[in-house]
TORKOL-4160 file (C-alpha; in steps of 0.2 Angstrom, whole numbers, padded with zeros to 4 digits, m for minus):
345
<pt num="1" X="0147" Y="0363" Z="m0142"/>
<pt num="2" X="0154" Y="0374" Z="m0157"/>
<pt num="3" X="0146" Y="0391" Z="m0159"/>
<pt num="4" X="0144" Y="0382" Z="m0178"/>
<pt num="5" X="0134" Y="0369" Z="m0168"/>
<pt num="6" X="0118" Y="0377" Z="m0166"/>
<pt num="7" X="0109" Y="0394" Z="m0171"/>
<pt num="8" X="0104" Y="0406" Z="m0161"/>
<pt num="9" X="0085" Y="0411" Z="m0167"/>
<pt num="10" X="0079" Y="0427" Z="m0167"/>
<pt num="11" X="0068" Y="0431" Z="m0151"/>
<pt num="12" X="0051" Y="0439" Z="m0158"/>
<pt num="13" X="0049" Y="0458" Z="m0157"/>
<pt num="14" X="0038" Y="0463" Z="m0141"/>
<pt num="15" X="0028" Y="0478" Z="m0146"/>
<pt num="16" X="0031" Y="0490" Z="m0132"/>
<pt num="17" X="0012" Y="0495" Z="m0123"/>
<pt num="18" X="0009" Y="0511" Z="m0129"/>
<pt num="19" X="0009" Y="0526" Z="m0114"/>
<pt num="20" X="m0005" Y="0538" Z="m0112"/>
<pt num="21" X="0007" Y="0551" Z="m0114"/>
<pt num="22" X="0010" Y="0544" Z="m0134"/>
<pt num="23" X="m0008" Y="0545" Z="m0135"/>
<pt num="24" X="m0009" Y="0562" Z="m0130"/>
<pt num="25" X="0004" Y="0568" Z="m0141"/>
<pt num="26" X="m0006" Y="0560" Z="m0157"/>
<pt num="27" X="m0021" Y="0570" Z="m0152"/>
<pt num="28" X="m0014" Y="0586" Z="m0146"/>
<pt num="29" X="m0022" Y="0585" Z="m0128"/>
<pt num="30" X="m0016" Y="0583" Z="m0110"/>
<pt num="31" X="m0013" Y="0567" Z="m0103"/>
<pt num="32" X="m0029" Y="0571" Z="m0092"/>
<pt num="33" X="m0040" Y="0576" Z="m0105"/>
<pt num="34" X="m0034" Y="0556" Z="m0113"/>
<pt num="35" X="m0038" Y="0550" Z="m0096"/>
<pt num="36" X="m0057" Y="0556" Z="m0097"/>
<pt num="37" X="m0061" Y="0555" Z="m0112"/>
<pt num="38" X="m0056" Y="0533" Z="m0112"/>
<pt num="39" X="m0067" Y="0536" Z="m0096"/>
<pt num="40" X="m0080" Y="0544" Z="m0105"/>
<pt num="41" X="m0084" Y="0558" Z="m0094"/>
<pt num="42" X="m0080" Y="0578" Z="m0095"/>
<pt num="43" X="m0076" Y="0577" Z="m0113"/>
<pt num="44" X="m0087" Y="0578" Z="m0129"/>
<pt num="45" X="m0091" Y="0563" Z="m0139"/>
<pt num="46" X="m0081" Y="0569" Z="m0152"/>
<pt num="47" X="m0068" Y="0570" Z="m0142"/>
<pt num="48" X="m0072" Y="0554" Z="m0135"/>
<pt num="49" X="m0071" Y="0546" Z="m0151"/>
<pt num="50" X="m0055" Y="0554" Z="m0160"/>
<pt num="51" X="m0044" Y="0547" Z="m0144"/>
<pt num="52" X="m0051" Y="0530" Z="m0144"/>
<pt num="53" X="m0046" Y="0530" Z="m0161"/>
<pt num="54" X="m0031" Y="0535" Z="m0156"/>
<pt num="55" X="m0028" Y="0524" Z="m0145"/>
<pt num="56" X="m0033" Y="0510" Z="m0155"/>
<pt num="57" X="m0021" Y="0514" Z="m0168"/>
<pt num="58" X="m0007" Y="0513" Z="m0156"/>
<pt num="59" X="m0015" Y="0500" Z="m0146"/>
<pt num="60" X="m0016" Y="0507" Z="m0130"/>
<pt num="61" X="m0023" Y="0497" Z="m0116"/>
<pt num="62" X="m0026" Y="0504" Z="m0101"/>
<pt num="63" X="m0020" Y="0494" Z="m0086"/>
<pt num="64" X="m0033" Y="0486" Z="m0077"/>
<pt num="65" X="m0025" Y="0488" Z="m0060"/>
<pt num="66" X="m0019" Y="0508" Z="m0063"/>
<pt num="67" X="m0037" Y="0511" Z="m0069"/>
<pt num="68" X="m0044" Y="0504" Z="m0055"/>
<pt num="69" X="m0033" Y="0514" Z="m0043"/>
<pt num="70" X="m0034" Y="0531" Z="m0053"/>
<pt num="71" X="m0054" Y="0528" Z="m0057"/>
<pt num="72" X="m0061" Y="0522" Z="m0039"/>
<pt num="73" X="m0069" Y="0507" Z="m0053"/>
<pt num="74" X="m0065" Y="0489" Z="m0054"/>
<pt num="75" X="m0074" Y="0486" Z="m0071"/>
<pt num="76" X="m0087" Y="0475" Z="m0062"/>
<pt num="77" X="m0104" Y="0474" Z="m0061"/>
<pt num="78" X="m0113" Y="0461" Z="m0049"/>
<pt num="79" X="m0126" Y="0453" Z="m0054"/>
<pt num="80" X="m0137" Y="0442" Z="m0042"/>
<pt num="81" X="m0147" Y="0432" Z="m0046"/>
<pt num="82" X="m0163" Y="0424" Z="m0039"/>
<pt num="83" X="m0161" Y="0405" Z="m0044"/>
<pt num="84" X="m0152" Y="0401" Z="m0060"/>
<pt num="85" X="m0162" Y="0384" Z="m0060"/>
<pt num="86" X="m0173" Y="0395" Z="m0072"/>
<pt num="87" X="m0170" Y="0398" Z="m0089"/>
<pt num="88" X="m0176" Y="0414" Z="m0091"/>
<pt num="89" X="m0163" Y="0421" Z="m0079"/>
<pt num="90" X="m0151" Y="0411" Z="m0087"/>
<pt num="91" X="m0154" Y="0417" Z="m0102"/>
<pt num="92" X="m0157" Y="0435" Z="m0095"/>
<pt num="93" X="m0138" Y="0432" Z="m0085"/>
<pt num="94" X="m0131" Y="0430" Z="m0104"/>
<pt num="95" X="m0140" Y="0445" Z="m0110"/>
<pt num="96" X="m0135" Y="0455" Z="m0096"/>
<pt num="97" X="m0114" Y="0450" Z="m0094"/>
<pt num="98" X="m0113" Y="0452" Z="m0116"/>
<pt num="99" X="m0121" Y="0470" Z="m0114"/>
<pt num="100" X="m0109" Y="0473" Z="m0100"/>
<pt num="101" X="m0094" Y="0468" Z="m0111"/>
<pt num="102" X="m0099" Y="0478" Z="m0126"/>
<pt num="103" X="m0098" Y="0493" Z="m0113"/>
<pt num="104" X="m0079" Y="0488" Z="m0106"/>
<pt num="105" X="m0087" Y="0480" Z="m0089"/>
<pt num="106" X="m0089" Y="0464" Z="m0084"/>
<pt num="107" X="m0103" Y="0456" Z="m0076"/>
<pt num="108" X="m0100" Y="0446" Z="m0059"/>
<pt num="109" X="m0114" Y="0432" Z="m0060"/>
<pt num="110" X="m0120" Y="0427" Z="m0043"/>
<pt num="111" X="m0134" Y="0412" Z="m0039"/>
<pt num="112" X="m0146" Y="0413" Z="m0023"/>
<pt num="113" X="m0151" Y="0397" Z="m0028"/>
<pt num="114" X="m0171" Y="0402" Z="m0024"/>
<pt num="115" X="m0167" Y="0408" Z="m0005"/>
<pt num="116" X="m0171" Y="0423" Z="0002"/>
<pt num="117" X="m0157" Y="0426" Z="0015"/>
<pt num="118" X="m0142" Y="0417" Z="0004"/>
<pt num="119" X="m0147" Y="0432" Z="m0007"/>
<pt num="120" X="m0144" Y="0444" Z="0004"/>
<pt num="121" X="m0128" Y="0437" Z="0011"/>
<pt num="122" X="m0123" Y="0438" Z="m0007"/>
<pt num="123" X="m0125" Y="0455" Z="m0010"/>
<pt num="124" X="m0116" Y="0459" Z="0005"/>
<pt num="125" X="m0101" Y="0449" Z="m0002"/>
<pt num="126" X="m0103" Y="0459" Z="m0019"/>
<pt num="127" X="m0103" Y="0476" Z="m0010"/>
<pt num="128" X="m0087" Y="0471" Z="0002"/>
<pt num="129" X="m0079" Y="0467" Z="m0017"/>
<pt num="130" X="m0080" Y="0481" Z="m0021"/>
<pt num="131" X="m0092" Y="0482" Z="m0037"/>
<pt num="132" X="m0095" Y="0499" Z="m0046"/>
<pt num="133" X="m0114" Y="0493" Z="m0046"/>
<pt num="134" X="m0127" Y="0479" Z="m0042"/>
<pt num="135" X="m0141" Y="0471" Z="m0053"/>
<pt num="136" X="m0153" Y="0461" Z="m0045"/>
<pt num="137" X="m0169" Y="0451" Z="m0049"/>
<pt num="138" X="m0174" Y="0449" Z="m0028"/>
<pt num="139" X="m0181" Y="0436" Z="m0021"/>
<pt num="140" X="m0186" Y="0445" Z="m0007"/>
<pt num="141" X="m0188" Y="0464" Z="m0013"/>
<pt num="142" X="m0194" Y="0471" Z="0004"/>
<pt num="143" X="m0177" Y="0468" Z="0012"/>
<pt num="144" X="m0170" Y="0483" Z="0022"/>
<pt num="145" X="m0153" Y="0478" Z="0017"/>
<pt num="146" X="m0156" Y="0486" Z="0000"/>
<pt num="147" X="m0158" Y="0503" Z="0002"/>
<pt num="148" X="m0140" Y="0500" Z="0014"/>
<pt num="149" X="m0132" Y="0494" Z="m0001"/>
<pt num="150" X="m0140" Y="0510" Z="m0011"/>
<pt num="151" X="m0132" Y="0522" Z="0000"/>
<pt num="152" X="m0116" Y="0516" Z="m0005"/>
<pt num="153" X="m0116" Y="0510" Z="m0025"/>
<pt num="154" X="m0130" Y="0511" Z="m0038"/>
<pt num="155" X="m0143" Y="0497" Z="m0038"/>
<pt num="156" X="m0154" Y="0493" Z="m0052"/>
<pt num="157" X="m0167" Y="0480" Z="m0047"/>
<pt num="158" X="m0177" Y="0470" Z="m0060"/>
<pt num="159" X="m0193" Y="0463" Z="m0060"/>
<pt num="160" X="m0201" Y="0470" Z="m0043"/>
<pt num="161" X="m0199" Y="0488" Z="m0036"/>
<pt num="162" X="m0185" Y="0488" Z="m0019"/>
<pt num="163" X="m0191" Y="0491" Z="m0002"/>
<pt num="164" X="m0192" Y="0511" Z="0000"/>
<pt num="165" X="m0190" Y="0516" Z="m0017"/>
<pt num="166" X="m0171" Y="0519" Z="m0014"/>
<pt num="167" X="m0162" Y="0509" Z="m0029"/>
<pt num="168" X="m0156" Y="0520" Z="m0043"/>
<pt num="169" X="m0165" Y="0513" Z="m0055"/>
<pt num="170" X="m0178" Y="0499" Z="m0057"/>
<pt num="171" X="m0183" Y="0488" Z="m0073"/>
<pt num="172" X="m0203" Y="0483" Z="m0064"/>
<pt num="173" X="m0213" Y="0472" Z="m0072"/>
<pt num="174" X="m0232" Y="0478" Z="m0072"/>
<pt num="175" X="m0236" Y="0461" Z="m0065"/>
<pt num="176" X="m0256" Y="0464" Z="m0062"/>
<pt num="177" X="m0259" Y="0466" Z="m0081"/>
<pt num="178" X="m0246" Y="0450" Z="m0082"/>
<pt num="179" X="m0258" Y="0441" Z="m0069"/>
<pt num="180" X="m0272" Y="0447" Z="m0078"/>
<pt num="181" X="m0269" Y="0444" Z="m0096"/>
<pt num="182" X="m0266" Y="0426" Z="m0091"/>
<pt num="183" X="m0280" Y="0421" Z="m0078"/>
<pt num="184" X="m0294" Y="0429" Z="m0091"/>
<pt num="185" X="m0287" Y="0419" Z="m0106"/>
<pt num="186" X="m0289" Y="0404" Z="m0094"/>
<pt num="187" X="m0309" Y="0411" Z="m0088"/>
<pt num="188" X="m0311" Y="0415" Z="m0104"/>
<pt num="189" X="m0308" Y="0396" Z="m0110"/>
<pt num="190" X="m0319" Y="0390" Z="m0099"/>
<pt num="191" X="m0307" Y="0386" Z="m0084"/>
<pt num="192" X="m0315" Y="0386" Z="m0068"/>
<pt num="193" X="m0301" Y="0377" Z="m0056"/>
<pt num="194" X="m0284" Y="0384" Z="m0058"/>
<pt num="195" X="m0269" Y="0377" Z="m0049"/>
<pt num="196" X="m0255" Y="0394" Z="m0048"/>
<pt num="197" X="m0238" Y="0387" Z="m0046"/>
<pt num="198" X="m0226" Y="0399" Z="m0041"/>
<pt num="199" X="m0207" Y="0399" Z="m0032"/>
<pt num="200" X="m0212" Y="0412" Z="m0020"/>
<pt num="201" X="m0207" Y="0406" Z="m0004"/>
<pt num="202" X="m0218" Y="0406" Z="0013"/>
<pt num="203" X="m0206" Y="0422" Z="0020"/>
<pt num="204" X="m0208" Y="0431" Z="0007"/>
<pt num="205" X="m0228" Y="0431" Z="0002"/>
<pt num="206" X="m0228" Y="0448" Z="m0003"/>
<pt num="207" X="m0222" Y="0448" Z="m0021"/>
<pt num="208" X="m0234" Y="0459" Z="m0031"/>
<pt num="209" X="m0237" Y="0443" Z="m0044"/>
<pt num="210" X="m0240" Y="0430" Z="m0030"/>
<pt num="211" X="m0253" Y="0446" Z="m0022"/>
<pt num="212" X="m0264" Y="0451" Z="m0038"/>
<pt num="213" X="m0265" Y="0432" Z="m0041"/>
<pt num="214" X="m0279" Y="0431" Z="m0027"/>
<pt num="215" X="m0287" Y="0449" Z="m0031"/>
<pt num="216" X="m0289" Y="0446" Z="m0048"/>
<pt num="217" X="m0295" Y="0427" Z="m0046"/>
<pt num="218" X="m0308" Y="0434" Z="m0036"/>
<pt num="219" X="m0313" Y="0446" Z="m0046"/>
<pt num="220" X="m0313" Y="0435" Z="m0060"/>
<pt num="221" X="m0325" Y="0420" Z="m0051"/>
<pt num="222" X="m0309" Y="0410" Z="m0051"/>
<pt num="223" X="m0305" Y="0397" Z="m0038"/>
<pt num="224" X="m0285" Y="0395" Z="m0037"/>
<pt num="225" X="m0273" Y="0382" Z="m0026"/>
<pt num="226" X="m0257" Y="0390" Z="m0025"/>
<pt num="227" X="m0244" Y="0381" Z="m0024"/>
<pt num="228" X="m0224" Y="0382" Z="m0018"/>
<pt num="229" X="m0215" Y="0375" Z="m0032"/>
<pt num="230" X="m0194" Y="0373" Z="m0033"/>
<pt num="231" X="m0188" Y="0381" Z="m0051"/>
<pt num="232" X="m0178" Y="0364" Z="m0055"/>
<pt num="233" X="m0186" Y="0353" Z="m0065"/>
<pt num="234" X="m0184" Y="0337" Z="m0057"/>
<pt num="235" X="m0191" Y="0344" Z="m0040"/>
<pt num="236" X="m0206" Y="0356" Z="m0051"/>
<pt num="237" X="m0211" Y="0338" Z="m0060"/>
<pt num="238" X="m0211" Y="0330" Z="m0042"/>
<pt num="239" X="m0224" Y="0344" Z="m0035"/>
<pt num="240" X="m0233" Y="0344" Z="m0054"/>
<pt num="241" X="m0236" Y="0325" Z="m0051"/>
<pt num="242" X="m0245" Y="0327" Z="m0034"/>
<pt num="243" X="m0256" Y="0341" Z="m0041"/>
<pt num="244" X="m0260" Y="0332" Z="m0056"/>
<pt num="245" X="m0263" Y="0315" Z="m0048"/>
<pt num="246" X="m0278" Y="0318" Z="m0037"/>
<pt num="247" X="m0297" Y="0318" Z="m0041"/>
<pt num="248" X="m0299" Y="0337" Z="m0038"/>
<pt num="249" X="m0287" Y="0339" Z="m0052"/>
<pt num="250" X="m0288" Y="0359" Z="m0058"/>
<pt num="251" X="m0291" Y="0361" Z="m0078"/>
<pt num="252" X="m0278" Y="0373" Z="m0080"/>
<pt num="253" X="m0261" Y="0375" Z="m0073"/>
<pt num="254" X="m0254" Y="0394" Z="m0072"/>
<pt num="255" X="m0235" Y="0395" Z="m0067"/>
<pt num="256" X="m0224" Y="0410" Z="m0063"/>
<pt num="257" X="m0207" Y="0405" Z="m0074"/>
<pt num="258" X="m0208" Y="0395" Z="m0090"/>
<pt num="259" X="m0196" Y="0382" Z="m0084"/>
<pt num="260" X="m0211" Y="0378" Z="m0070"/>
<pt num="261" X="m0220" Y="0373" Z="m0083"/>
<pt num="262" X="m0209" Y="0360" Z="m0091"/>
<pt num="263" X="m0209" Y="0352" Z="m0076"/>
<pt num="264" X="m0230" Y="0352" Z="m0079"/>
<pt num="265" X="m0229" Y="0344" Z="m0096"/>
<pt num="266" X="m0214" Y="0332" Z="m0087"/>
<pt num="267" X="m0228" Y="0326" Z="m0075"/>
<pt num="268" X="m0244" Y="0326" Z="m0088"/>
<pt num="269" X="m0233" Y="0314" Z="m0098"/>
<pt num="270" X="m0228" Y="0303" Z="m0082"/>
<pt num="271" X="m0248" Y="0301" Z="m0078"/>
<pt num="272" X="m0253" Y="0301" Z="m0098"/>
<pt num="273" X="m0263" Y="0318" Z="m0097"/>
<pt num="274" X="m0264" Y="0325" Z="m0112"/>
<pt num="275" X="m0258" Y="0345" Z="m0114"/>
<pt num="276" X="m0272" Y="0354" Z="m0116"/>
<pt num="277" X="m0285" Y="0341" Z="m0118"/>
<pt num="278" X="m0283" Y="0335" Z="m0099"/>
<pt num="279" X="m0275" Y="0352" Z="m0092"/>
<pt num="280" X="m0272" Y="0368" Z="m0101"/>
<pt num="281" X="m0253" Y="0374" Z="m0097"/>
<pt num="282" X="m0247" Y="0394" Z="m0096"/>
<pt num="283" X="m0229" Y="0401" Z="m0092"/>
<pt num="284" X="m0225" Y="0418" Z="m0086"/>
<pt num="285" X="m0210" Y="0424" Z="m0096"/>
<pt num="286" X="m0209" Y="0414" Z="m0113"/>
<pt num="287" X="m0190" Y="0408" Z="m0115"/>
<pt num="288" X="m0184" Y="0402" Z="m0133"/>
<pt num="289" X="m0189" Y="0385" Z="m0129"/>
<pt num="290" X="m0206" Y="0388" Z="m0124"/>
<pt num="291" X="m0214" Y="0389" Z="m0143"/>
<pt num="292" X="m0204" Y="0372" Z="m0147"/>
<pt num="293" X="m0213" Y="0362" Z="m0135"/>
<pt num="294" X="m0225" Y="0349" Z="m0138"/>
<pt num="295" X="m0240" Y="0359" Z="m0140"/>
<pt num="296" X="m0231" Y="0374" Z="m0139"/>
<pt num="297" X="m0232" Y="0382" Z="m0122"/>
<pt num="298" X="m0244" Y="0399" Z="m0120"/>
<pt num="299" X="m0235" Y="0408" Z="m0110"/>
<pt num="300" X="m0234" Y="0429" Z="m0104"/>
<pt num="301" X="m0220" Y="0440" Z="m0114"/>
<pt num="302" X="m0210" Y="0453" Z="m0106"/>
<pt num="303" X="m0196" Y="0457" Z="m0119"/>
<pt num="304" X="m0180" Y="0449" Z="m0112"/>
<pt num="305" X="m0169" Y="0458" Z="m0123"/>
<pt num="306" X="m0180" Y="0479" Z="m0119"/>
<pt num="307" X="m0178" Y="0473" Z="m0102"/>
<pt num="308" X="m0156" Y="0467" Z="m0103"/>
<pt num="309" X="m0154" Y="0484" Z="m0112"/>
<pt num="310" X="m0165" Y="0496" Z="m0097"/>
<pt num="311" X="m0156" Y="0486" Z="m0084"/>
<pt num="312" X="m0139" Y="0490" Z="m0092"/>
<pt num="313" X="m0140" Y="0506" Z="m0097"/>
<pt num="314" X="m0148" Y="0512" Z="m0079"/>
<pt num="315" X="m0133" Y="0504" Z="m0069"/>
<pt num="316" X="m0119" Y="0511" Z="m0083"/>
<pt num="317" X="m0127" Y="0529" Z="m0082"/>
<pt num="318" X="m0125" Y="0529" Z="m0065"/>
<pt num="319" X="m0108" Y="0524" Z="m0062"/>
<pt num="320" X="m0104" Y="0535" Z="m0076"/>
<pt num="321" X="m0112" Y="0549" Z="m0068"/>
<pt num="322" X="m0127" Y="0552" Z="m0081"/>
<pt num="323" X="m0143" Y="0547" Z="m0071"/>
<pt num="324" X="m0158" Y="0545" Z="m0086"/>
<pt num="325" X="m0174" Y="0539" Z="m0080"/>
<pt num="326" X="m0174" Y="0529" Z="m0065"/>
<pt num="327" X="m0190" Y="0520" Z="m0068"/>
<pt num="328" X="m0193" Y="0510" Z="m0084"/>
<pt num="329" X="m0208" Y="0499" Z="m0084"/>
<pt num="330" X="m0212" Y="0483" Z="m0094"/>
<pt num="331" X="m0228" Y="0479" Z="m0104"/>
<pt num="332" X="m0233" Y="0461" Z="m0105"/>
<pt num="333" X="m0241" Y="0453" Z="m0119"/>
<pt num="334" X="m0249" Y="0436" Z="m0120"/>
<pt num="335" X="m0242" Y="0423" Z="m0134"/>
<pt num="336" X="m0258" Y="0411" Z="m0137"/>
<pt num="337" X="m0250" Y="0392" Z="m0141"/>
<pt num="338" X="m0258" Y="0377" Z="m0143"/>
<pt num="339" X="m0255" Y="0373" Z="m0123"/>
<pt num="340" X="m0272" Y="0381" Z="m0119"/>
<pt num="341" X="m0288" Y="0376" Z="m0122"/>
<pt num="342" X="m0306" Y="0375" Z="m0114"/>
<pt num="343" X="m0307" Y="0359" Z="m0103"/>
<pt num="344" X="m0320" Y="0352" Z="m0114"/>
<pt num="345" X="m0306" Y="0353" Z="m0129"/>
């Protein structure tokens, strides 16, 4: 063919990545003063600020691979999860991996699927990977491996306190007022029968919820069935049904997790109980859906979004190398909805 035959188009200009170095000249600093100031560390916010400026202008990215090999980081941060079956940790795993990106990390989302020993092999997997930290709701928070895994990268746990006190930072929930709050609206309604569903399985009794249960219901003159229920809501509808079907039926039904509960107002519909004339209904950690049910489900608040901004900070400062305060504790509040009611309602 004739060079007059076709054209030959233009190829499109390829911005060259800009170099630290470049950066460095625009700012009047070392190459090593860039380096740790895009790190954040050993430089003044100011500074901090006038080269990531800097290099946003000249759009300067640092590679991923060089920055793990000249940082010691990967840019990860596991986060395990006790069963993603629930939608509150679901909803806590988006929280948690959009606060990481807004922080240049990236959340490494891992599901026990509600057992105790697959949660533990999976930290182990996340530690041999090489994260620069490890965010976990346990299953099973009296587990020697985690103070192991503590000695070697920072671990923020939420929910219950780890076994010895060793993570480096801890989101708890003050889970006997929780307990409280919801076993004296129920007594206070009337209730005299509870049934307390919970995920907590048989190896692991000794969550501090599943413990203050059977304190404060014998402080209170309560009598409580607890009760082994899976977080899916196929299988917590299958238990519900059981519970709900039998002629010592309780009055009131408290469950540990919000997406328990659905599977409770699943059954009550299946046996044509009404909700709360038949049995009153309170969740543990009111997820968005919670108020949009019919009635709208009572339920225990903890704050998702204090509780995604404690966890994250605590694990950044640390890998940073700015420890804050370790311990941050989480109030509950009660959310009154039209799910609970006295059994004579």
């Amino acid at each position: 063919m004739s060079e007059a035959g076709f054209r030959v188009g233009r190829m499109p200009d390829k911005r060259k990545r800009a170099t630290i170095r470049e950066v460095a000249q625009a700012t009047g600093l070392s190459p090593a003063a860039v380096s740790y100031a895009l790190r954040g560390i050993q430089t003044s916010e100011e500074t901090q600020e006038r080269v990531r400026a800097a290099a946003d202008e000249l759009g300067y990215e640092a590679h991923p691979i060089a920055r793990a090999l000249a940082s010691g980081r990967t840019g990860q941060v596991g986060l395990l999860c006790g069963s993603l079956e629930d939608y509150w940790q679901q909803s806590l795993a988006v929280g948690i991996g959009r606060a990481l990106l807004a922080r240049e990390r990236y959340a490494l989302i891992v599901d026990a699927g509600g057992d105790p020993e697959r949660e533990l092999a999976l930290a182990r997997r996340l530690h041999d990977q090489r994260v620069d930290g490890l965010i976990v709701q346990p299953l099973d928070p009296s587990a020697a491996l985690w103070s192991e895994l503590a000695a070697s990268i920072p671990v923020v746990s939420i929910g219950d306190s780890l076994r010895g006190g060793q993570s480096q930072g801890e989101v708890v929930f003050d889970n006997r007022k929780g307990v409280t709050l919801a076993l004296e609206h129920l007594r206070d309604l009337g209730h005299e029968h509870l049934a307390v569903f919970t995920s907590t399985a048989a190896s692991t009794p000794d969550r501090p919820a599943d413990v203050h249960v059977n304190a404060e219901a014998e402080r209170l003159g309560l009598r409580v069935d607890v009760v082994v229920v899976p977080q899916g809501l196929a299988a917590a509808t299958e238990v519900a049904v059981e519970v709900l079907r039998g002629p010592a039926r309780p009055s009131a039904v408290f469950c540990f997790a919000d997406s328990i509960a659905y599977g409770v107002y699943a059954a009550t519909r299946e046996l044509s109980l009404d909700v709360p004339g038949d049995v009153a209904v309170c969740g543990y950690d009111n997820h968005p859906m919670s108020a949009l049910l019919t009635p709208p489900l009572t339920t225990v608040d903890w704050d998702i979004d204090g509780i995604v901004h404690s966890a994250v900070r605590l694990v950044v400062d640390v890998i940073d190398g700015k420890p804050r305060r370790r311990r941050v504790v989480r109030e509950p509040s009660l959310r009154v909805r039209a799910s609970t009611a006295g059994p004579d309602a």
